[in-house]
C-alpha positions in Angstrom: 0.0 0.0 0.0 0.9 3.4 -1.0 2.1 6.0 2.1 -0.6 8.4 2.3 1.3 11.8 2.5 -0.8 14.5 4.5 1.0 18.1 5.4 0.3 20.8 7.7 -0.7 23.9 6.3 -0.6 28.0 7.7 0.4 31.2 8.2 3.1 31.2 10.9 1.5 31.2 14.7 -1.6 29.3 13.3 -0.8 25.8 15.4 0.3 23.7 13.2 2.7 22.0 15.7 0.7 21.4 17.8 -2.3 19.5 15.0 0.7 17.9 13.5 1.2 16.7 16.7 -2.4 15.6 17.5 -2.9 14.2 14.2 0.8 11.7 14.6 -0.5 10.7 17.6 -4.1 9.7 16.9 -2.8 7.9 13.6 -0.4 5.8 15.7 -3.2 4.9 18.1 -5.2 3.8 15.3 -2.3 1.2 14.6 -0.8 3.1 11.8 2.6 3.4 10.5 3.4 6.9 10.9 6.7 9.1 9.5 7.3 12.3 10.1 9.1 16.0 7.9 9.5 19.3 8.9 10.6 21.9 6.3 12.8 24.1 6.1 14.8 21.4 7.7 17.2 24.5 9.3 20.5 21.2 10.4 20.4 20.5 6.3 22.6 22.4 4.0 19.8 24.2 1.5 18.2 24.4 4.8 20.4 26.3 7.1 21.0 28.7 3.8 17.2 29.1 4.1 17.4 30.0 8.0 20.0 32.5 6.7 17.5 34.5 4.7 15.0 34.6 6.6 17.0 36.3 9.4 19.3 38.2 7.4 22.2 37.2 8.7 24.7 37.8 5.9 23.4 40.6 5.0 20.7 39.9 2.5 16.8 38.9 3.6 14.6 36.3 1.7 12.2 39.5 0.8 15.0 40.9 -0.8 15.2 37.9 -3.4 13.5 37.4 -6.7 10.7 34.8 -6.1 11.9 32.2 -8.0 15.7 31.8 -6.6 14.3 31.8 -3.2 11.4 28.9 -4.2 14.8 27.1 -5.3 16.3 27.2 -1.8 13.3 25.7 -0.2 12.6 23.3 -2.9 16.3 21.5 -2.6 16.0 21.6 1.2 13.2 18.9 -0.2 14.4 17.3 -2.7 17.6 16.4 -0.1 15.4 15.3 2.4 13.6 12.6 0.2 17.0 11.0 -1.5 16.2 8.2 1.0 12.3 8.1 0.7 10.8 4.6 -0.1 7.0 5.1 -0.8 5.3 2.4 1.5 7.6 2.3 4.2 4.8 3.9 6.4 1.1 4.1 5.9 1.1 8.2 6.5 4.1 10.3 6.1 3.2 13.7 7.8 4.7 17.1 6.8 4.5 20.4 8.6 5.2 22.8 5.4 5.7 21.6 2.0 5.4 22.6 -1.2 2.3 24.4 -1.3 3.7 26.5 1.6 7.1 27.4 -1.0 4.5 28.3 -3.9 2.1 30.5 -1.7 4.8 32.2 0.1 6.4 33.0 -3.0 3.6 34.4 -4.4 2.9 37.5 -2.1 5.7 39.4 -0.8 6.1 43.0 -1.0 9.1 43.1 -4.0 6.3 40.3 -6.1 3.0 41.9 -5.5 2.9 43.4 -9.6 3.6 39.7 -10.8 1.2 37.3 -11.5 1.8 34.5 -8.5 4.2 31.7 -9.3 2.2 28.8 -7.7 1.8 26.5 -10.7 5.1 26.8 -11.3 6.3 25.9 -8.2 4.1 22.6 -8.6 6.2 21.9 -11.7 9.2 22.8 -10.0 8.5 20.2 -7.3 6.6 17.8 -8.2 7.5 17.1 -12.0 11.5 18.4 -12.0 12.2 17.1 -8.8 10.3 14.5 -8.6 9.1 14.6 -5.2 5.9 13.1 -4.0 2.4 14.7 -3.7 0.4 14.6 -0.9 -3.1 13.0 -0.7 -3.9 16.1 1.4 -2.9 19.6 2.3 -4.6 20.3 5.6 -4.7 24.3 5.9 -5.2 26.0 9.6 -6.8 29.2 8.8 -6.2 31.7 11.9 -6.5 35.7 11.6 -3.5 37.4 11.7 -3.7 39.3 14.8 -4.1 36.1 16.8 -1.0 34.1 14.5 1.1 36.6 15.7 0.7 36.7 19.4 1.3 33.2 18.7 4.5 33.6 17.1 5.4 35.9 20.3 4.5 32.8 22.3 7.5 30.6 20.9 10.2 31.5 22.8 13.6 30.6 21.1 14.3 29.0 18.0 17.7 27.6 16.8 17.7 30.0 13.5 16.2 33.4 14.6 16.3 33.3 18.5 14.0 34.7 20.7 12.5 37.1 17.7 10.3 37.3 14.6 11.9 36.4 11.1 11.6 38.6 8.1 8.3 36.5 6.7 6.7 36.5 10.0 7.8 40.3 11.5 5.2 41.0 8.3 1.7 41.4 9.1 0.9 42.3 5.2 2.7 39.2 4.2 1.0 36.8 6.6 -2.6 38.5 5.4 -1.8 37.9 2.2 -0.6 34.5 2.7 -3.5 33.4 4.4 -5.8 34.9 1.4 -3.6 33.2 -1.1 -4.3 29.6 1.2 -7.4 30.4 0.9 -7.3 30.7 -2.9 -5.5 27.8 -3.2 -8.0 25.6 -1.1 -10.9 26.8 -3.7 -9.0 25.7 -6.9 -7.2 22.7 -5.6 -9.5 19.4 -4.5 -6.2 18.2 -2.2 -6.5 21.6 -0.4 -8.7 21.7 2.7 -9.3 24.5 5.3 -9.5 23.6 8.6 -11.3 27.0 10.9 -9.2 27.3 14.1 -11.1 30.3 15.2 -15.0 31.0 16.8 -15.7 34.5 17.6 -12.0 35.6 17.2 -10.7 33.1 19.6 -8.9 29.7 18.7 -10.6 27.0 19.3 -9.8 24.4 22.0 -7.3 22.0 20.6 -8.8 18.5 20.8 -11.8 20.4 18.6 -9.6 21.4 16.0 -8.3 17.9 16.1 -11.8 16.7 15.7 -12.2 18.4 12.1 -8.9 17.2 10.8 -10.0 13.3 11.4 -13.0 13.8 9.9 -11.4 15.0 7.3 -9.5 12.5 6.4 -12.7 10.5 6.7 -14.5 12.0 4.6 -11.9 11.6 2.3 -11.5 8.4 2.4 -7.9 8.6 4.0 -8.8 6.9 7.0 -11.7 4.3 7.5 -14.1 3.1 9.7 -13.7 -0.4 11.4 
């Protein structure tokens, strides 16, 4: 049987480690074979170059380069991490960020807004060039803004930018327009789903959240019912 490949979806602060989590954990409980990604992998070498960007650290930020070159970056920090993938080695490979996360954030920053979006062609990139794998689903946590980013500010410290912001996530018009561009993507895509995280600008409790991403997978036929 082939590994069904789900990923984790979202502007940054919107929980995704925590549902990606959730969603190993359940899956092993239900007696399934579960492998786990995170990207940008920042201990790889496209990777850490990745890290480097978004903090600015030698000088030159990820906003400052043409969309293209920087979909490159995160797309080898892939491409290396799968040299050893054997489909079927698990039943569910989980992802937090994958491609579609390289092709919407691509798409919208400030030096990019008078281009036409380069999602498609990230897809090619990817999927047909590199050859990587597409997932059965992309699970998209859709959370306001203003609530992502007190979330960020919740994080504490992180290997590649510290205790602080990086450039994508200091930027509240990049993360609005990211989150509209998920949203886009989730109306043209079928393997696109968006899961609500908030009720009366509050995030929901956890466990609910949890809730709608295993139906999901029901309803998709993903998982099924003993």
């Amino acid at each position: 049987m082939n590994t069904r490949i789900i990923t984790i979806e979202g502007i940054d602060g919107s929980g995704k480690t925590v549902q990606f989590d959730l969603l190993c954990s359940k899956l092993t409980a239900l007696g399934h074979s579960v492998g786990t990604l995170s990207f940008p992998a920042y201990d790889s070498f496209f990777g850490s170059q990745v890290g480097r960007y978004l903090t600015g650290e030698e000088g030159v930020f990820a906003t400052d380069v043409d969309q293209k070159s920087m979909a490159l970056w995160f797309a080898l920090d892939r491409f290396e991490a799968f040299k050893g993938y054997r489909d079927g080695e698990y039943d569910f490979l989980i992802i937090n960020r994958y491609v579609l996360s390289n092709a919407v954030y691509q798409s919208i920053r400030d030096r990019d807004l008078a281009r036409p979006d380069i999602i498609d062609w990230v897809f090619e990139l990817e999927y047909e060039h590199l050859g990587l794998p597409r997932p059965a689903l992309n699970l998209f946590f859709d959370v306001n803004t203003e609530r992502a980013g007190q979330n960020v500010d919740k994080k504490g410290f992180r290997d590649y930018v510290g205790e602080g912001r990086d450039v994508y996530e200091s930027s509240l018009g990049i993360q609005e327009r990211a989150r509209n561009m998920y949203i886009r993507a989730a109306r043209k895509y079928e393997d696109v789903a968006i899961i609500d995280c908030m009720d009366d600008g509050m995030m929901r409790p956890r466990e609910a959240i949890s809730e709608d991403v295993m139906n999901e997978l029901y309803s998709r036929g993903l998982l099924k019912n003993e």
